[in-house]
Backbone as CSV, one residue per row, in Angstrom:
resi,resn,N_x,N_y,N_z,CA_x,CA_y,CA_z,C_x,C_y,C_z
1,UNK,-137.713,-23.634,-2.412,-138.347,-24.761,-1.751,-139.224,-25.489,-2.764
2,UNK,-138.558,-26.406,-3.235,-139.887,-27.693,-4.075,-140.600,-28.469,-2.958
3,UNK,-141.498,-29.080,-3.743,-142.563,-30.080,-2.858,-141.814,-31.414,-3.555
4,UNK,-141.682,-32.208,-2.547,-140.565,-33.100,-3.139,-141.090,-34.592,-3.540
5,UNK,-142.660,-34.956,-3.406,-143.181,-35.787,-4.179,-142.756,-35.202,-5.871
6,UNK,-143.154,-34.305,-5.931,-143.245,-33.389,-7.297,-141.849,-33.510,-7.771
7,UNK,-140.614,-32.920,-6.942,-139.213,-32.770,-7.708,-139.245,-34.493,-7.957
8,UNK,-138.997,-35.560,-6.660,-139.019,-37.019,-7.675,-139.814,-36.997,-8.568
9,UNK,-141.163,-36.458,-8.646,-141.569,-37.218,-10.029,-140.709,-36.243,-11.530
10,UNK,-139.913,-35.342,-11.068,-139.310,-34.309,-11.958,-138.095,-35.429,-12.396
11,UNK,-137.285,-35.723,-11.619,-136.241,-36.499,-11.912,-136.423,-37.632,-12.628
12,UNK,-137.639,-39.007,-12.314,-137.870,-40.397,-12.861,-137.932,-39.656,-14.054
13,UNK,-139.181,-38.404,-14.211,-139.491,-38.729,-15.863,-138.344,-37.831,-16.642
14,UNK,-137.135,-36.973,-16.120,-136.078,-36.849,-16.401,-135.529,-38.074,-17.268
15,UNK,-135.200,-38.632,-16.172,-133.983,-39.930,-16.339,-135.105,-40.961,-17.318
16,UNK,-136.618,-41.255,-17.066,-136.973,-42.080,-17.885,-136.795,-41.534,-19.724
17,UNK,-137.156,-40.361,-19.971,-137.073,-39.342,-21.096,-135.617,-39.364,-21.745
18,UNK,-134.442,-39.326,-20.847,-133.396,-39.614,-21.125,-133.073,-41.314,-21.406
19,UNK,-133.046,-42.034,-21.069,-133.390,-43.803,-21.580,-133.864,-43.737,-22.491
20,UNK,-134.900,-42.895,-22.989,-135.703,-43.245,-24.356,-135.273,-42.498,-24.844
21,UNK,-134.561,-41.732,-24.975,-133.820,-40.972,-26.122,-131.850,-42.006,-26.264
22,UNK,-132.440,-42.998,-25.569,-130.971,-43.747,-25.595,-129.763,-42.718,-25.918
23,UNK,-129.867,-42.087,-24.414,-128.320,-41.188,-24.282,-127.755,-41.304,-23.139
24,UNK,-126.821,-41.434,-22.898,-126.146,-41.944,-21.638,-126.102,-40.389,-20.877
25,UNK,-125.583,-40.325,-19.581,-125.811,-39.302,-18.772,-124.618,-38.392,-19.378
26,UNK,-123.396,-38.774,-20.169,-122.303,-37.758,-20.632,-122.689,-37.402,-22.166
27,UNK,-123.591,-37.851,-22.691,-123.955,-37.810,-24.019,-125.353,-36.555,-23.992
28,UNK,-125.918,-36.570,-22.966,-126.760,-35.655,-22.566,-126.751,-34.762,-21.873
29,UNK,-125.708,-34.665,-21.210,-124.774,-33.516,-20.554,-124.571,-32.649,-21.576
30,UNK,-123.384,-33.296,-22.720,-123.491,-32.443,-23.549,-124.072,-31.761,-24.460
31,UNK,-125.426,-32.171,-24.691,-126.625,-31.411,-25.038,-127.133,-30.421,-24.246
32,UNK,-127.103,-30.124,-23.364,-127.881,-29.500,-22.319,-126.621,-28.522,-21.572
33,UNK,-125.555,-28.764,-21.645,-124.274,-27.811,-21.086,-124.149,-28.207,-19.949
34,UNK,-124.246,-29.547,-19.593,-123.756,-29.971,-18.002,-122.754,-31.010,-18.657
35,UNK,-121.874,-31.347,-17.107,-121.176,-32.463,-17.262,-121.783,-33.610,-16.587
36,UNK,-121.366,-34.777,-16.625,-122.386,-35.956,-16.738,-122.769,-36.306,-15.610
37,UNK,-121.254,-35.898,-14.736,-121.823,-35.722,-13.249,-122.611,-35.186,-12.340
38,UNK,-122.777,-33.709,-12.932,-123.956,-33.110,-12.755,-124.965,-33.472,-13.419
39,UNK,-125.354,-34.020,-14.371,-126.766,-34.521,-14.776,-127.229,-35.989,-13.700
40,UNK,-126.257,-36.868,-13.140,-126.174,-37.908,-12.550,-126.807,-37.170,-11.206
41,UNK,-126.071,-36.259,-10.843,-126.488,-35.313,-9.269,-127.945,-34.967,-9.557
42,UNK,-128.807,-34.291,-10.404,-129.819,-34.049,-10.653,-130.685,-34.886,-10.725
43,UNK,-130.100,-36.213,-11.404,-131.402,-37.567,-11.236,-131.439,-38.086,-9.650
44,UNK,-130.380,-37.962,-9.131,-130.106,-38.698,-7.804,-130.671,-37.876,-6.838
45,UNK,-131.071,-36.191,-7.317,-131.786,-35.876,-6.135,-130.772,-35.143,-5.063
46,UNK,-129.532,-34.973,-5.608,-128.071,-34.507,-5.042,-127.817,-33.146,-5.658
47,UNK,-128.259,-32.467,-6.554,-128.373,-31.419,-6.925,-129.593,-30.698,-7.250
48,UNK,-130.240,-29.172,-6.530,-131.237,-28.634,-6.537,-131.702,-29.028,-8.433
49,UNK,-132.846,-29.041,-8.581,-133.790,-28.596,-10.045,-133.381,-27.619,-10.263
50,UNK,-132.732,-27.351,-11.370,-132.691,-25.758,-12.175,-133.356,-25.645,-13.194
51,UNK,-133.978,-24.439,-13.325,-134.515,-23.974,-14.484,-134.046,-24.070,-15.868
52,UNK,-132.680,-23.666,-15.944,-132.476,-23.475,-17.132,-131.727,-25.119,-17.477
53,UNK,-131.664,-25.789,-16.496,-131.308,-26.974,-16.561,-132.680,-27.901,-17.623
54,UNK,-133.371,-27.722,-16.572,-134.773,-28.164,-17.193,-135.983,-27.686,-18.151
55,UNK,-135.080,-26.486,-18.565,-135.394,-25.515,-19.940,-134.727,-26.440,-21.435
56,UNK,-133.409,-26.405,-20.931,-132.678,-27.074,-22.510,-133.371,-28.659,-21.845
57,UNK,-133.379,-29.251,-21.449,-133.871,-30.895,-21.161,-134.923,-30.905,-22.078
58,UNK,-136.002,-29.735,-21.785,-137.358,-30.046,-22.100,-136.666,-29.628,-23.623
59,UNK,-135.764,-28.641,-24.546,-135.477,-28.641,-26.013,-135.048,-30.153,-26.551
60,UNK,-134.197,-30.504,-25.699,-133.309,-31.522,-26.397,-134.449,-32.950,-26.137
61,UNK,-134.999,-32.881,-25.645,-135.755,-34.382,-25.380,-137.325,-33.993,-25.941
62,UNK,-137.467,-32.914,-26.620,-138.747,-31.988,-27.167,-140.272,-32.891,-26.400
63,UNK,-140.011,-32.341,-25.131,-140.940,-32.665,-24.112,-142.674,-31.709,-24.205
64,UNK,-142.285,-30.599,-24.805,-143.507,-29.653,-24.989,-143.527,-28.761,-24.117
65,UNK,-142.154,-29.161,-23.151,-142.260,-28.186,-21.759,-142.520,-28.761,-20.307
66,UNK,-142.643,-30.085,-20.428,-143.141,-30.787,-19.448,-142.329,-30.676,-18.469
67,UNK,-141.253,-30.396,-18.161,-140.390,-30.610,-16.980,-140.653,-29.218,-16.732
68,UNK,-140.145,-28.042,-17.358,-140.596,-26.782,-16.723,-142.213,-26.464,-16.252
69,UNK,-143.126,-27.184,-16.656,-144.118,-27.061,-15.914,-144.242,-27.804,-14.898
70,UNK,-143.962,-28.939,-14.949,-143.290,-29.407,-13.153,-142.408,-29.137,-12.444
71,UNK,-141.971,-28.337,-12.550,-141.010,-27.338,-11.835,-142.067,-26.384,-11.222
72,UNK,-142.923,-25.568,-12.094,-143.538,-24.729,-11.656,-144.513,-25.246,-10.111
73,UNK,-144.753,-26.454,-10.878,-145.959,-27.575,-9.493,-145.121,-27.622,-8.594
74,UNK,-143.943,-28.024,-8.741,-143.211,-28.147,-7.425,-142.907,-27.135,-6.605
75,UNK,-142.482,-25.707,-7.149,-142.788,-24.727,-6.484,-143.496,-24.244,-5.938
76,UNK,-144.566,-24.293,-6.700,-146.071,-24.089,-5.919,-146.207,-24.704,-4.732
77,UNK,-146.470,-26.037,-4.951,-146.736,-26.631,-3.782,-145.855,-26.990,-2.657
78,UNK,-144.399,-26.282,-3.242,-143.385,-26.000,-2.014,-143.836,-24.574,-1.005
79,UNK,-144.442,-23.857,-1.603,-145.004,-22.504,-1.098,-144.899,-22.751,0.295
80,UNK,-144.692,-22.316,1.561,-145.218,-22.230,2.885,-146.944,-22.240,3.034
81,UNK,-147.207,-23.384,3.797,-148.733,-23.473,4.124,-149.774,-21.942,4.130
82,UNK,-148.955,-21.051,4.953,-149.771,-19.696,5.153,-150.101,-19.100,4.108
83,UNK,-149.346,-19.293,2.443,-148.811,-18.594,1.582,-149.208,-19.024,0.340
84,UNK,-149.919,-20.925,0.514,-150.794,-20.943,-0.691,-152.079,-20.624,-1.161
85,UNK,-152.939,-20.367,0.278,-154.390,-20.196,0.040,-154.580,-19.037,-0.650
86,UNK,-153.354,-18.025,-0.369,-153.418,-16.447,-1.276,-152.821,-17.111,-2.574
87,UNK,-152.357,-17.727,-2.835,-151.957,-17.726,-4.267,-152.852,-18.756,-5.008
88,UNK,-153.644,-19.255,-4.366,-154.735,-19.760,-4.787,-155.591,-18.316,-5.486
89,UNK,-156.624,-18.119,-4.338,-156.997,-16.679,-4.807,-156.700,-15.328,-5.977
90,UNK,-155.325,-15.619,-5.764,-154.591,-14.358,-6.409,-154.880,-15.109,-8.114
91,UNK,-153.994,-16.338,-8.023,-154.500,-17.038,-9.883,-156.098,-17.263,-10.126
92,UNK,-157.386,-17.355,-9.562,-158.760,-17.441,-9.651,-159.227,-15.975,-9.245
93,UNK,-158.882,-14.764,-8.829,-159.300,-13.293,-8.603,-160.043,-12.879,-9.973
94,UNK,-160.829,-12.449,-9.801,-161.295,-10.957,-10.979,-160.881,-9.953,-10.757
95,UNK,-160.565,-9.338,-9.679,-160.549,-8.393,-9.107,-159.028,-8.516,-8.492
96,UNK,-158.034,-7.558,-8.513,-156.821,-7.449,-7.488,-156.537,-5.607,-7.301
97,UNK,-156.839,-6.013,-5.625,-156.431,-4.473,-5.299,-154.955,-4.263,-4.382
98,UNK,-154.009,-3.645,-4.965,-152.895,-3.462,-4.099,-152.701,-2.229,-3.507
99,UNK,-152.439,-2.219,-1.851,-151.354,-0.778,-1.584,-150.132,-1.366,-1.323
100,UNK,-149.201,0.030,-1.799,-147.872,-0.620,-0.834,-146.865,0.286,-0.611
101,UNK,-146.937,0.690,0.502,-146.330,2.126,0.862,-144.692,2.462,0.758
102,UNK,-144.111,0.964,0.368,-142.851,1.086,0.643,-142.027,0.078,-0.933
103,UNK,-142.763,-0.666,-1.239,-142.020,-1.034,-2.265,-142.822,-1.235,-4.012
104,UNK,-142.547,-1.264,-4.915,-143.339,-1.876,-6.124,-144.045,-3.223,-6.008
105,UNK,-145.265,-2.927,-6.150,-146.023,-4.356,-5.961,-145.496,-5.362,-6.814
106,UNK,-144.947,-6.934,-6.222,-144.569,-7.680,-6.532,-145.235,-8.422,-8.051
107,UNK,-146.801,-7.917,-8.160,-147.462,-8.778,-9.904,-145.971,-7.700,-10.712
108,UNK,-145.849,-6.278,-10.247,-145.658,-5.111,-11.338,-144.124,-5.147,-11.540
109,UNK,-143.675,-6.193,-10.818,-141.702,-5.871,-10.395,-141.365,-7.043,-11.656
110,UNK,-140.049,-5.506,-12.398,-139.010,-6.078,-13.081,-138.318,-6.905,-12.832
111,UNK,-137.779,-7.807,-13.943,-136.996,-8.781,-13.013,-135.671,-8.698,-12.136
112,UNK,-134.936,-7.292,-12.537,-133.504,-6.975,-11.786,-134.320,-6.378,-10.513
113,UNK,-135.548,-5.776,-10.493,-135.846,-5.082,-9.072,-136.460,-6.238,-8.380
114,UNK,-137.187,-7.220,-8.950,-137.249,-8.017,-7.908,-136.028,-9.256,-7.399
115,UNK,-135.081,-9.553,-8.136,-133.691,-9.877,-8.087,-132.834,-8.905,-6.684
116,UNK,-132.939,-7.954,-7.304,-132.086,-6.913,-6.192,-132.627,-6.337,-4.807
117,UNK,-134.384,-6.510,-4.476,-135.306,-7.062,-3.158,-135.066,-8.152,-2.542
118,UNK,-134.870,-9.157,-3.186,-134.949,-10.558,-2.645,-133.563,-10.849,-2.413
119,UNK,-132.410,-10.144,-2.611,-131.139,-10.453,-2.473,-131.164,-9.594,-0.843
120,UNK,-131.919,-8.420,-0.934,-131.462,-7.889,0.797,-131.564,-8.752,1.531
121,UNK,-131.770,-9.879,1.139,-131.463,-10.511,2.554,-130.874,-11.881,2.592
122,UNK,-129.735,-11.358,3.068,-128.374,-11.821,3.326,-128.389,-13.129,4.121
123,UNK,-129.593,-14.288,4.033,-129.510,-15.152,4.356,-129.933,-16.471,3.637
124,UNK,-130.050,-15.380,2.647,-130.656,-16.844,1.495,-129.441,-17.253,0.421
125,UNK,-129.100,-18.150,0.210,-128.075,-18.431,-1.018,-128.226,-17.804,-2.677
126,UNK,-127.574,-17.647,-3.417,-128.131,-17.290,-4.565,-128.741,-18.506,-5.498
127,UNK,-128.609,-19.956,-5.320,-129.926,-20.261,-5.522,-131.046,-20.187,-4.926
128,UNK,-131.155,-19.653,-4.196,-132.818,-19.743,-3.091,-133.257,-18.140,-3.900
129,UNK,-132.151,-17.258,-4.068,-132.551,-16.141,-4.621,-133.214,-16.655,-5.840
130,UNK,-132.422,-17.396,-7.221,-133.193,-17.149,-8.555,-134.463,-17.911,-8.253
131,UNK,-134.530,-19.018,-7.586,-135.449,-19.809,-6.942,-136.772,-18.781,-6.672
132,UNK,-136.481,-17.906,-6.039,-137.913,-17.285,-5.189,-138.405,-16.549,-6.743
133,UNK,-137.110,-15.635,-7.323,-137.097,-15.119,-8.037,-138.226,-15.265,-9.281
134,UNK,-137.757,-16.573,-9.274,-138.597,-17.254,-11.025,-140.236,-17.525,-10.096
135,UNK,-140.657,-17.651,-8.708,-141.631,-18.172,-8.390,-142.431,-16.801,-8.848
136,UNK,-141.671,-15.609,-8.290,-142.532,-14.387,-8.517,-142.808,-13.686,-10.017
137,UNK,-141.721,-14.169,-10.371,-142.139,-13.648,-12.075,-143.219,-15.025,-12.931
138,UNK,-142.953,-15.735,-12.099,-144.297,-16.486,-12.460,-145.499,-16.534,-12.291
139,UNK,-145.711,-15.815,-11.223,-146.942,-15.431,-10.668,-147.666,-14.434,-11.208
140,UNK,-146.557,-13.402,-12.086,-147.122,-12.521,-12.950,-148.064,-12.822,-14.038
141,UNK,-147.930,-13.467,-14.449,-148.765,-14.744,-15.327,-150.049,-14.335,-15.714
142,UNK,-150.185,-14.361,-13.709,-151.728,-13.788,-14.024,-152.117,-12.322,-14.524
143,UNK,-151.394,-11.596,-14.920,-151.580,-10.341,-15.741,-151.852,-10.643,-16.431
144,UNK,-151.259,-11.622,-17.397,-151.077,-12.107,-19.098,-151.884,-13.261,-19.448
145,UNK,-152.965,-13.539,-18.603,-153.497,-14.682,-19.068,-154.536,-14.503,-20.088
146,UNK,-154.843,-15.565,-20.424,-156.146,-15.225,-21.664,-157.466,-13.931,-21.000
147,UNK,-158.075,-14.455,-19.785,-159.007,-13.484,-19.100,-157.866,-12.949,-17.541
148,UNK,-157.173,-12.087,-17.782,-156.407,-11.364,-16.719,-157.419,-10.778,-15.628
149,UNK,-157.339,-10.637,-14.121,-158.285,-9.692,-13.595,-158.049,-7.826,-13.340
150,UNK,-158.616,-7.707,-13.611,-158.624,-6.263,-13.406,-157.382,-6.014,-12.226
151,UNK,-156.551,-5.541,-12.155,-155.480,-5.082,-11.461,-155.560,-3.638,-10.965
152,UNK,-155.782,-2.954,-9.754,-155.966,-1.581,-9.658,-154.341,-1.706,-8.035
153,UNK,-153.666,-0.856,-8.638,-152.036,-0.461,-7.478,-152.394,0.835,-7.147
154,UNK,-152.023,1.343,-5.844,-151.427,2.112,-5.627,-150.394,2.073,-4.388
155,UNK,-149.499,3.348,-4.971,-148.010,3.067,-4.278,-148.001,4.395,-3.749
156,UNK,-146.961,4.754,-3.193,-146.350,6.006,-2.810,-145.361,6.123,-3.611
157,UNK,-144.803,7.980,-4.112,-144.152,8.776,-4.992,-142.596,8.310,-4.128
158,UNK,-142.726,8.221,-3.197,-141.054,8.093,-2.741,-140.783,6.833,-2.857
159,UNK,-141.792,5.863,-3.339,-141.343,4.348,-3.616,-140.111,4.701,-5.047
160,UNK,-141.179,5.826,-5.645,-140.460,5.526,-7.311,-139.403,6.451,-7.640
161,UNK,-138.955,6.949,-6.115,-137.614,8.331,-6.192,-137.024,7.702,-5.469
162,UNK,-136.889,6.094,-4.979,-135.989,5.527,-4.241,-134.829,5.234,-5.296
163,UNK,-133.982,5.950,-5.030,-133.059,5.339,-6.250,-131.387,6.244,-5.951
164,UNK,-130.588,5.406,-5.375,-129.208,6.127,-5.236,-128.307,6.267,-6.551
165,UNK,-127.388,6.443,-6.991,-126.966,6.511,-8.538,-126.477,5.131,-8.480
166,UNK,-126.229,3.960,-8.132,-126.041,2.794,-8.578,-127.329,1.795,-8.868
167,UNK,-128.425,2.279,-8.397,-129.656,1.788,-8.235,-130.542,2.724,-9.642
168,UNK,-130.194,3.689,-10.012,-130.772,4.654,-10.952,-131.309,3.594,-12.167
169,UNK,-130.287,3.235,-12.947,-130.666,2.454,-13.973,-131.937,1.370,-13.862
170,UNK,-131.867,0.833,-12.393,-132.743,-0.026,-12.417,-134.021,0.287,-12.197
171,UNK,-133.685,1.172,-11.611,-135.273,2.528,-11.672,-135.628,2.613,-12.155
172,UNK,-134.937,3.235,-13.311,-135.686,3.840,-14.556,-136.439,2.936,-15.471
173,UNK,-135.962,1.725,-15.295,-136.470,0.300,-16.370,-137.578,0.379,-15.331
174,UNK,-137.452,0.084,-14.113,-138.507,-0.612,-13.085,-139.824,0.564,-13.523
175,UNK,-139.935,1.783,-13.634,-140.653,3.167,-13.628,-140.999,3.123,-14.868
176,UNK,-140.140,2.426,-15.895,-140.846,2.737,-17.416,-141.726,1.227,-17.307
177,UNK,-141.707,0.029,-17.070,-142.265,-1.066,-16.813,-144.042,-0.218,-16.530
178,UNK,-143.754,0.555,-15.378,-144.926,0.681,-14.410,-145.624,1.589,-15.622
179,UNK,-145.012,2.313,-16.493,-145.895,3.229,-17.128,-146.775,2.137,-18.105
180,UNK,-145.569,1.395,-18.896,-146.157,0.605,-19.793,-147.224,-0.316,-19.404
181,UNK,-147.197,-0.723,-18.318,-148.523,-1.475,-17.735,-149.374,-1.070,-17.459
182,UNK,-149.568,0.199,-17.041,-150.368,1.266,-16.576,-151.434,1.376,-18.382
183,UNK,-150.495,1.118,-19.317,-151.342,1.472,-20.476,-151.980,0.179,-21.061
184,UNK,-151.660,-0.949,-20.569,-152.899,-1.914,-20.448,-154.469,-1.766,-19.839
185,UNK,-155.503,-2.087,-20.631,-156.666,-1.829,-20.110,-157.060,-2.639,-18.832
186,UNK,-156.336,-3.663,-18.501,-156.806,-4.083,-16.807,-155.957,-3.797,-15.975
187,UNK,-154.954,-2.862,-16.082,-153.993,-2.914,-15.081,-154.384,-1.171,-14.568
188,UNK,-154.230,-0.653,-13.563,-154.233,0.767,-13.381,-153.180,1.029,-11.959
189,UNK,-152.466,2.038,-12.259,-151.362,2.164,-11.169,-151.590,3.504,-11.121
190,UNK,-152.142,3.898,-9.131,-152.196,5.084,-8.807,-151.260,5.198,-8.214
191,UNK,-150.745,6.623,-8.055,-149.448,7.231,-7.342,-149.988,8.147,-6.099
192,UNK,-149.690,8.144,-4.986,-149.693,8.839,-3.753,-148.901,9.886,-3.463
193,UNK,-149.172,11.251,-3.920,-148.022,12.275,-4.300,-147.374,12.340,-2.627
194,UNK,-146.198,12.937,-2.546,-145.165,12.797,-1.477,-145.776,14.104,-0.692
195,UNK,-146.808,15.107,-1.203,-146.965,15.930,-0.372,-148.212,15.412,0.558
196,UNK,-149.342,14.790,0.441,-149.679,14.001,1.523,-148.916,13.146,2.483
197,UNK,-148.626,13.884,3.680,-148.220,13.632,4.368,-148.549,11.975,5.300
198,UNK,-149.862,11.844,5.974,-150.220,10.763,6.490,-151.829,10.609,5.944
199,UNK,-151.783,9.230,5.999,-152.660,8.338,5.716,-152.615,7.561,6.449
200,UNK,-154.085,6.429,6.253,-154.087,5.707,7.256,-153.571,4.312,6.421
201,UNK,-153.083,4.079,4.861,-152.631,2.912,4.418,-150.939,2.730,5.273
202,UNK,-150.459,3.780,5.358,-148.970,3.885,6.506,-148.507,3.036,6.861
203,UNK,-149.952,2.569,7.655,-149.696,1.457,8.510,-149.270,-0.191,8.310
204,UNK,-149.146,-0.052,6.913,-149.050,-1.537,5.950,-149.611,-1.580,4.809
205,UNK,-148.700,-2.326,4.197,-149.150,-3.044,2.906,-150.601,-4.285,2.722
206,UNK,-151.552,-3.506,1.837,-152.596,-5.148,1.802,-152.984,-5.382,0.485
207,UNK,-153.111,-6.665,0.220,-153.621,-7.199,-1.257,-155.052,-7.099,-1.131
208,UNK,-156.040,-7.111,-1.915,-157.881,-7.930,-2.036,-157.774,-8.525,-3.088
209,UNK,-158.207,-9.963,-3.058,-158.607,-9.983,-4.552,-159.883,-10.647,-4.096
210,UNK,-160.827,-10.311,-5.205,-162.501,-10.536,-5.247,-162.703,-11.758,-6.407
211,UNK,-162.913,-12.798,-5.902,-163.265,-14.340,-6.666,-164.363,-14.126,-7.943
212,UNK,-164.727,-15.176,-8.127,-165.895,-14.998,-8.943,-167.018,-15.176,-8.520
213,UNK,-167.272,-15.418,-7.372,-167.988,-15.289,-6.337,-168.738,-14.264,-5.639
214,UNK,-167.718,-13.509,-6.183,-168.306,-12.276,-5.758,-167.405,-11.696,-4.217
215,UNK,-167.006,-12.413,-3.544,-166.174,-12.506,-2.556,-165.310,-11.962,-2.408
216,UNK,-164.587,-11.432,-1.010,-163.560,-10.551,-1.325,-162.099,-11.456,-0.051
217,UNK,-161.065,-11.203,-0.025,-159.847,-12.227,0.615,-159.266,-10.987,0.682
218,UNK,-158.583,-10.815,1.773,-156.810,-9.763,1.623,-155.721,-10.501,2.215
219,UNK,-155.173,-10.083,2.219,-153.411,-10.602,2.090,-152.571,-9.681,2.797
220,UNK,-151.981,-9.870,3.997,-150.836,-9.162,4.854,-149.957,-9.156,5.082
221,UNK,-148.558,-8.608,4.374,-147.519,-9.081,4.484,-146.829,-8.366,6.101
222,UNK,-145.770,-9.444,6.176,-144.922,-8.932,7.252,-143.550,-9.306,7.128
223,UNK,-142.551,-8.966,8.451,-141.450,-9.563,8.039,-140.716,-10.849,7.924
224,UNK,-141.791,-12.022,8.448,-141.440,-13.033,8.535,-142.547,-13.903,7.535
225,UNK,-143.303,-13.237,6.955,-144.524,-13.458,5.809,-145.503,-13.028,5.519
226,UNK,-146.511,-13.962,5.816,-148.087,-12.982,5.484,-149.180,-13.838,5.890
227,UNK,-149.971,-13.182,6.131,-151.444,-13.826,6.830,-152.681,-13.472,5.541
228,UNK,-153.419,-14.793,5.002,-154.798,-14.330,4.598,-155.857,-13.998,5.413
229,UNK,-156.551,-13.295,5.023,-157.958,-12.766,5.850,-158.742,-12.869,4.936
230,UNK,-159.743,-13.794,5.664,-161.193,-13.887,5.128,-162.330,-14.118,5.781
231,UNK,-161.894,-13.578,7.326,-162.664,-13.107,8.462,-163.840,-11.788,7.651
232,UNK,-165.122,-11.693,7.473,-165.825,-10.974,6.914,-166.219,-9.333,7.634
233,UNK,-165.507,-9.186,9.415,-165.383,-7.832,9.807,-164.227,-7.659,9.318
234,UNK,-162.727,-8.517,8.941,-161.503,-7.838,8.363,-161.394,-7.188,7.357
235,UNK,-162.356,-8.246,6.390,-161.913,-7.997,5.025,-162.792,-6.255,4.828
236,UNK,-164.048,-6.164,5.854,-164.503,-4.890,5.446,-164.166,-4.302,5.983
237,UNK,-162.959,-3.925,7.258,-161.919,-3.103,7.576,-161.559,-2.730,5.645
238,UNK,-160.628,-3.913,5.345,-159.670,-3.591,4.439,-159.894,-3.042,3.126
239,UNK,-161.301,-3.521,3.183,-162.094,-2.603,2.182,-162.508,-1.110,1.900
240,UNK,-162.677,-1.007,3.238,-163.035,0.492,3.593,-161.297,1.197,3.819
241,UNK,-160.063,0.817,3.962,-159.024,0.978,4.156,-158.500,1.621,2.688
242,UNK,-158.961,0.377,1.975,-158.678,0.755,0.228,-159.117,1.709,-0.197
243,UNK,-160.520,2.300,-0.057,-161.124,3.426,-0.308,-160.493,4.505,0.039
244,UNK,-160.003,4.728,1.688,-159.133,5.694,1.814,-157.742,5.862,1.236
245,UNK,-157.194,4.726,0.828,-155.844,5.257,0.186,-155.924,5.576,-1.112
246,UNK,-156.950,4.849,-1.986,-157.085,5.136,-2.979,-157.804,6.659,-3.468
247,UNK,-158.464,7.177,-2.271,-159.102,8.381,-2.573,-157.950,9.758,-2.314
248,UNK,-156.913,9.113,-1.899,-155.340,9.846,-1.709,-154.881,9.828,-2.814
249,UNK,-154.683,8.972,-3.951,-153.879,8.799,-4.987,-154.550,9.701,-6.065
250,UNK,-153.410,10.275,-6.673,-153.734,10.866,-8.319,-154.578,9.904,-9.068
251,UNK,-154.850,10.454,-10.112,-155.904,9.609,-11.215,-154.944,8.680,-12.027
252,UNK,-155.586,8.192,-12.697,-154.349,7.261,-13.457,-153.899,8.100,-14.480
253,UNK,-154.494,8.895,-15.282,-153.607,9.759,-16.295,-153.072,10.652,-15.621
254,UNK,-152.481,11.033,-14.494,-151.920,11.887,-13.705,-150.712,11.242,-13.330
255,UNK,-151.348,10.068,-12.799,-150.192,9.025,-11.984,-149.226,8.712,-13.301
256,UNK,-149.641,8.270,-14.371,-148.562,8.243,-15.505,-147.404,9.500,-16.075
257,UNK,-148.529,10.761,-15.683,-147.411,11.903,-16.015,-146.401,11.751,-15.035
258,UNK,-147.081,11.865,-13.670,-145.922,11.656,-12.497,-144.654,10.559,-12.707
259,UNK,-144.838,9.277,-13.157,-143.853,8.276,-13.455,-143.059,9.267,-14.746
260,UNK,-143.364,9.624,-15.286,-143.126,9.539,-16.634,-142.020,10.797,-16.424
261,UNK,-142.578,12.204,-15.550,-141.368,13.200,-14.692,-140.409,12.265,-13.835
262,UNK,-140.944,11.633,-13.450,-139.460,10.945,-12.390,-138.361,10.175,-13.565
263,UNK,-139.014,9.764,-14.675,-137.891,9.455,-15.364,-136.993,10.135,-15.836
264,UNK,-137.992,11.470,-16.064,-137.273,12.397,-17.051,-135.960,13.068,-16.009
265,UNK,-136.310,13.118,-14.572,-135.635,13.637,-13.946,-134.724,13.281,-13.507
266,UNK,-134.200,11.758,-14.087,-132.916,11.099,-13.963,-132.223,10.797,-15.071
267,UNK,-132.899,11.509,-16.337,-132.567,11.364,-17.247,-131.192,12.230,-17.784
C-alpha cells in the first residue's frame, strides 16, 4: 500500500529525471532492464512502484537515492491509520521492549523468515508480499541507526525449535541472526526455556517503547492488526506484564548458549 500523493510525486520526478537525461522511455528501459512499455506503465501510474525498479533508476539517472527514499515515504504513509502512531514511536524510542510467544520479533527477522511469515497468508499477491516485506526490513533501520535504542526481546524456546526439515535451513540462518545480534551492545534477546510451563505473557504478544520523554506506549498485535496503548492504567498493566515474562527468561549469556544448542542440534 503507497500513499498515493507520494507514489505521483514518485512518477513526475521519475519521468521529469528521465527528460533531463534526454532518454526516451525504450532507451531507458534498457538501462534499467525494463521494456519501454513497462517503464511507460510506471509513469502512467498503471504499474505498482518497484523497488528494484527504482533502485537501478536512482543508478542510471545518479539521483543519490532519491526515488528509493520516496518509496520508503510512500510506504510509510501508506501504513494503515492504527499502525502509524506505533511506527512513529518505534523510529523516536530509546527504549524497545518485546515479548512474543509465538514468533521472532519482527525488528530481529531474517529476510527469508520474514518472506516465508508474510506469505502464510494466502491472500495477498506476491507483490503485496515483497511490498510488506521491504516495509519490515526497513523498519529494522532502527537497530542500525547512528543512536539505536536499547532493544531488550524475549521469546519462547519452541519459537526457535519450530522448524520441520524443509523449514530447517531457514532456522538455522534465522537462530544464528538472533545470536549475532544478541552480541551487539543494545540489542539483548532473552529465551523462555520450554520447561516453564505457563506464564502470564501466553496471553499475547506486546511491544513498549519509552520516548525521550521519558514515556512509555505498547503495541498489540492481533489477527487483523494492532492497537497502540497509551492509556496510562494500560501501559502500567504492560509494564508490570514485562517484568513477569522477563523474570521467566534465561539471562542473556544463557539465552545465547541455548540458541547456539538449537543450532548445533540441527546441525
Amino acid at each position: 500500500m503507497e500513499s498515493e500523493p507520494t507514489a505521483e510525486l514518485i512518477r513526475a520526478q521519475l519521468r521529469r529525471l528521465r527528460l533531463k537525461a534526454e532518454l526516451s522511455q525504450e532507451e531507458f528501459g534498457k538501462l534499467v532492464h525494463f521494456s519501454g512499455s513497462q517503464v511507460s506503465a510506471v509513469e502512467l501510474g498503471q504499474r505498482p512502484l518497484d523497488r528494484f525498479f527504482l533502485k537501478r533508476a536512482d543508478e542510471v539517472l545518479g539521483t543519490g537515492g532519491l526515488l528509493t527514499s520516496l518509496l520508503k515515504l510512500a510506504e510509510r504513509d501508506g501504513q494503515p491509520s492504527w499502525f502509524r502512531p506505533w511506527l512513529e514511536a518505534e523510529r523516536q524510542a530509546q527504549q524497545l521492549r518485546c515479548y512474543q510467544p509465538s514468533l521472532i520479533p519482527g525488528l530481529l527477522q531474517t529476510e527469508n523468515y520474514a518472506r516465508a511469515m508474510i506469505r502464510t497468508d494466502d491472500m495477498l499477491s506476491e507483490d503485496e508480499v515483497e511490498r510488506r516485506l521491504a516495509v519490515r526490513m526497513d523498519r529494522q533501520s532502527v537497530l542500525t541507526q547512528q543512536s539505536p535504542p536499547k532493544f531488550v526481546a524475549v521469546i519462547e524456546e519452541a519459537v526457535l525449535r519450530r522448524a520441520d526439515e524443509g523449514f530447517r535451513g531457514l532456522m538455522m540462518q534465522q537462530v544464528a541472526h538472533l545470536v549475532d545480534s544478541s552480541e551487539r551492545s543494545h540489542v539483548s534477546v532473552h529465551v523462555i526455556p520450554a520447561e516453564i510451563s505457563l506464564h502470564i505473557g501466553l496471553t499475547g504478544p506486546f511491544t513498549l517503547a519509552r520516548g525521550s520523554d521519558g514515556g512509555w506506549v505498547g503495541y498489540l498485535e492481533n489477527q487483523l492488526g494492532g492497537t497502540v496503548i497509551d492509556n496510562d492504567d494500560d501501559v502500567a498493566i504492560l509494564l508490570s506484564r514485562w517484568e513477569s515474562v522477563r523474570s521467566e527468561a534465561l539471562s542473556h549469556r544463557q539465552s545465547i548458549e541455548l540458541m547456539k544448542d538449537v543450532i548445533t542440534s540441527w546441525s
